[in-house]
N, C-alpha and C positions, 0 to 999 in steps of 0.2 A: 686514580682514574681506572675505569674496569676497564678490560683488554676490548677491543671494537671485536674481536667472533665473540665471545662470550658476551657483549651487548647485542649481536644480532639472534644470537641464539636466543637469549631470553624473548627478544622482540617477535620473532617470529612463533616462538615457545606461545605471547601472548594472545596471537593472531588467533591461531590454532584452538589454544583455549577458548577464546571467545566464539569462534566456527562452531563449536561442539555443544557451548552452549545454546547456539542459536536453534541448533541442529534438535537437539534435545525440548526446547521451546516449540519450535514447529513442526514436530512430531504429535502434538496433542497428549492426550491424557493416553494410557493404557486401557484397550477393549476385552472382552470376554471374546475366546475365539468358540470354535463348534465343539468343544469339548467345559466349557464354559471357565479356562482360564484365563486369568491376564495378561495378554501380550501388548508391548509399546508397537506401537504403528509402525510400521518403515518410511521415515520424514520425507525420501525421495519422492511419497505420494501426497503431501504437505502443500498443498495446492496457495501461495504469498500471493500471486499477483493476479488478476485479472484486466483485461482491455478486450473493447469491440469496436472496431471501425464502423465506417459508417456503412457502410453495405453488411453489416448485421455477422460479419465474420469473428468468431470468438477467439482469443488470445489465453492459453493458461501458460503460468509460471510456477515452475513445481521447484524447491528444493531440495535441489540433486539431483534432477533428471530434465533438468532442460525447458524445453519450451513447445509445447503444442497448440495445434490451431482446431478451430472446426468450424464447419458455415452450414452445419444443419442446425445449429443449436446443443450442440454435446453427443448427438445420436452418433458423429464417427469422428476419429481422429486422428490427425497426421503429427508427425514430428517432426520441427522447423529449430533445428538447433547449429545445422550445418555454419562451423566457425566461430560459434558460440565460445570462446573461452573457459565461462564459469556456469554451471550448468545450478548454483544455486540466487535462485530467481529473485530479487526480494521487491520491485515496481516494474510494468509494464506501461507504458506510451505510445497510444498514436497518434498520428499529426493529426490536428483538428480538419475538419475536408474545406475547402476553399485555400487553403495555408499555400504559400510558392512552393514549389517540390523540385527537384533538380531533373535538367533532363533525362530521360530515361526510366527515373522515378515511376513504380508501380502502387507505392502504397509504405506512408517511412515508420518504421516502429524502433522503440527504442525500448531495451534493457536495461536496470541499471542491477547489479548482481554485488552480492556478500563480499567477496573477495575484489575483484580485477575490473571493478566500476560501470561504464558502460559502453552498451554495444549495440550497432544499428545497420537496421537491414531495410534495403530500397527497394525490395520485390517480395515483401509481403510476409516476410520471417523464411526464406528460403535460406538463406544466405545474408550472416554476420559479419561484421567486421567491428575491432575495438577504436574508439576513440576517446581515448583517453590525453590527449595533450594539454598537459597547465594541469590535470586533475592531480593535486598532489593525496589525497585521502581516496581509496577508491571502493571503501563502502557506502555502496548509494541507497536511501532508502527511499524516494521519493523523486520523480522528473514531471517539468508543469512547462507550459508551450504558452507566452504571455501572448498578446493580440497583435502584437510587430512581429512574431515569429521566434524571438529568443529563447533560449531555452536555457529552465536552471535544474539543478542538482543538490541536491538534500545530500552529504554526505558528515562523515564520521568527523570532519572537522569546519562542520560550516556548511553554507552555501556559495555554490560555484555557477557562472552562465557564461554561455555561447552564446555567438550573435552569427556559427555560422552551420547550424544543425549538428555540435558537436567534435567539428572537426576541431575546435583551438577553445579553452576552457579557460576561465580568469575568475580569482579570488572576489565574493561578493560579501562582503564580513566585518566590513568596518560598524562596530560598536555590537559584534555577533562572538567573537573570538571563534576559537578553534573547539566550536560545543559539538557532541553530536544533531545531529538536525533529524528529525523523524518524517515530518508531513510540510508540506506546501500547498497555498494558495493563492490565488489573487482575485481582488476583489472586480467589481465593476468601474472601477477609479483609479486603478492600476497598482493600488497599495497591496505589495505580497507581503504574508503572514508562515510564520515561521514556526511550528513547534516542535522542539528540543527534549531530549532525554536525560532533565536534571537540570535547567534551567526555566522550564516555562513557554511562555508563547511571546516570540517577538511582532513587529513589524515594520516595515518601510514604506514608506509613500512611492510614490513616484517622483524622481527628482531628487530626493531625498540625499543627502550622503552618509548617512550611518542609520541602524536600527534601532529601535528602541522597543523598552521590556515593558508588556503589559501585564498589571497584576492586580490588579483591583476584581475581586470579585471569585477569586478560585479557589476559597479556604473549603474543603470538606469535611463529610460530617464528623472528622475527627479532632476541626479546628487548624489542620494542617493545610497548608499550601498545595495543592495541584502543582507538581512542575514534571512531571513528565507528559507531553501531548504527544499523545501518539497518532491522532487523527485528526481532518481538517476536512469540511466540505463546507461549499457554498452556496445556498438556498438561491433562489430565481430572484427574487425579492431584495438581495442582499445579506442576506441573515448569514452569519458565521456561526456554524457546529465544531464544536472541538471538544476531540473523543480522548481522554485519560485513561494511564497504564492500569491505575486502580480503581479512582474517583466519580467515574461515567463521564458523564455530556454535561457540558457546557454552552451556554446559547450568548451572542453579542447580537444588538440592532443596530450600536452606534462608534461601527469601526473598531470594535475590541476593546474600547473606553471602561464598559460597564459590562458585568458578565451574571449568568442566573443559572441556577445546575437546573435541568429536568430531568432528573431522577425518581420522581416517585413511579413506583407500582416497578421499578426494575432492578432487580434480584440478582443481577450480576453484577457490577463497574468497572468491567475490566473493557474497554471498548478496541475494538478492531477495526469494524468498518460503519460509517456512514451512510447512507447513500437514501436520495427523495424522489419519490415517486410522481409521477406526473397529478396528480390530484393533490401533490403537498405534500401525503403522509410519509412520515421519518422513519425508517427501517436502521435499527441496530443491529449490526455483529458484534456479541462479545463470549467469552468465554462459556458461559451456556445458552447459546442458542441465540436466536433470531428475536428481535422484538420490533415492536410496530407501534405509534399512536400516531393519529389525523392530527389535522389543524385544530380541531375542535375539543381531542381529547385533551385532560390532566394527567393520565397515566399509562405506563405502557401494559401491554400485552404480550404476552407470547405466543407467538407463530408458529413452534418446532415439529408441534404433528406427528409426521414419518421422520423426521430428523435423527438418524441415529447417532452422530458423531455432533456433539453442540461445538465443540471449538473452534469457533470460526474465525477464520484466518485473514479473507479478502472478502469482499461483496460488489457486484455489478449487476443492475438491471438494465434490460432491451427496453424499446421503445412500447410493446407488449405489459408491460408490468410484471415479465417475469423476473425473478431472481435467480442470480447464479452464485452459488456461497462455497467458497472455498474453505475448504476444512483440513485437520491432521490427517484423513485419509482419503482423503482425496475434493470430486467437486459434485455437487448438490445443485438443480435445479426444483425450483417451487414458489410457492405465491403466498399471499396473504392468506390463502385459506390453511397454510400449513401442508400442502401436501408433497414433498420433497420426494425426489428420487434422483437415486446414485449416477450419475452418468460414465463415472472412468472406473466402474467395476470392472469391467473386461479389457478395457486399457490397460487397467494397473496389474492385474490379473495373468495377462499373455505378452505383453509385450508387442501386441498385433494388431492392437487397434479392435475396436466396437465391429 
């Protein structure tokens, strides 16, 4: 039997490794600097998470540097990290508005971070605190707020839910094992869907007591199985998008039953972010850049424009249609017409804010 420190050594030996890889991942590709060499990004400007409350307040999660806010739309920024734990970001959550809020409650966001799981704050990201009880995995990559208020946790060994904003966590896994879990959602019918990093996309009903594996329909064009989902959004309609580590987008109409890739005319498959626009149209983040097609279209397009950094990392639009794209080096605001610009250049730059 190996001695228990030289088991924790290795263990933690693992953690570590796996950080560095993460680290290295969302840092983006290498830029030409003003001398026209190749330098890797500094990942602490590696912009994973995005959220906006309902009063139009923006939320960025940077890996390695914490957590900033801004309520002009990017033009200034504050930093709300205060008790923060783990300063690397990997999902941001706010409570949906109508939701019960605890007295005193200004406005409740939730972290879930790389390391030390997650962490939530009652005044708007001023001030953190960890709630981590029952979470035994505390890489979180994904937090989803169902319509009773519960709340679950995408982590590194499963899915985990609260039924009391966090403070007491409990194993939600039967027929899921101990996978990593990447994306969540739920549907209109209370069925949440699951996608896993090497297993594929599950789901559960409601009521339900274990998960079950959807597969039908995810071979790509190399004949191969789709089993890493690394993204998950849910159309107004009902419709399920589920975004692959290599494979692109995936579409369901009927509960994840039957599945159809819309891929053509897009040049990347490496998908990041989701996210539909109020007129319908589908907006891709993936590793080069931004793409778009309507309801009407068969193919995509790309949007990138002024885009200088394509590795997109996270994606949120305002009620505006504007986009905010988070990247290796930082965050991108722009539209469908393609026209982007840098918003945490002097953020990232001085340390001082816009």
């Amino acid at each position: 039997m190996r001695p228990k420190g030289e088991w924790m050594k290795r263990r933690l030996g693992y953690r570590w490794l796996m950080l560095f890889g993460l680290i290295l991942w969302a840092g983006g590709p290498a830029l030409p600097n003003a001398e026209g060499q190749m330098e890797m990004p500094d990942p602490r400007h590696s912009v994973q998470a995005l959220a906006l409350d309902p009063a139009g307040t923006l939320f960025m999660g940077t890996f390695g540097d914490g957590i900033y806010k801004s309520r002009d739309g990017g033009l200034h920024w504050e930093a709300v990290s205060e008790g923060l734990g783990d300063p690397y970001i990997m999902t941001l959550l706010v409570q949906p508005s109508g939701g019960k809020r605890p007295e005193g409650s200004k406005g409740m966001i939730f972290a879930g971070t790389a390391r030390f799981g997650v962490f939530r704050s009652l005044d708007g990201g001023r001030h953190w605190e960890k709630v981590n009880s029952g979470l035994i995995n505390t890489q979180v990559s994904a937090l989803l707020f169902d319509s009773q208020g519960r709340l679950y946790a995408a982590t590194g060994q499963g899915v985990f839910r609260s039924e009391d904003r966090g403070d007491h966590w409990t194993a939600y896994n039967t027929g899921l094992d101990d996978v990593l879990v990447r994306s969540l959602i739920m549907d209109h019918h209370g069925t949440l869907y699951a996608g896993t990093g090497g297993k594929g996309l599950y789901k559960r009903k409601a009521g339900q007591k274990s998960w079950e594996q959807l597969t039908r329909g995810f071979e790509g064009e190399r004949g191969l199985r789709e089993n890493f989902i690394r993204v998950l959004t849910l159309g107004a309609d009902g419709t399920i998008y589920a975004g692959t580590f290599d494979g692109g987008v995936y579409t369901s109409r009927d509960g994840g039953k039957n599945w159809n890739d819309l891929n053509q005319g897009l040049v990347n498959q490496s998908i990041r972010a989701i996210v539909i626009g109020k007129d319908g149209a589908l907006y891709l983040g993936t590793g080069r850049g931004v793409f778009t097609r309507s309801p009407k279209d068969t193919r995509w397009r790309s949007i990138n424009g002024t885009l200088e950094d394509l590795s997109i990392q996270s994606m949120v639009m305002d009620g505006k249609d504007q986009i905010y794209a988070g990247t290796g080096i930082g965050l991108y605001k722009g539209s469908a017409q393609g026209d982007w610009v840098l918003l945490t250049k002097r953020l990232f730059g001085s340390k001082g804010g816009a």
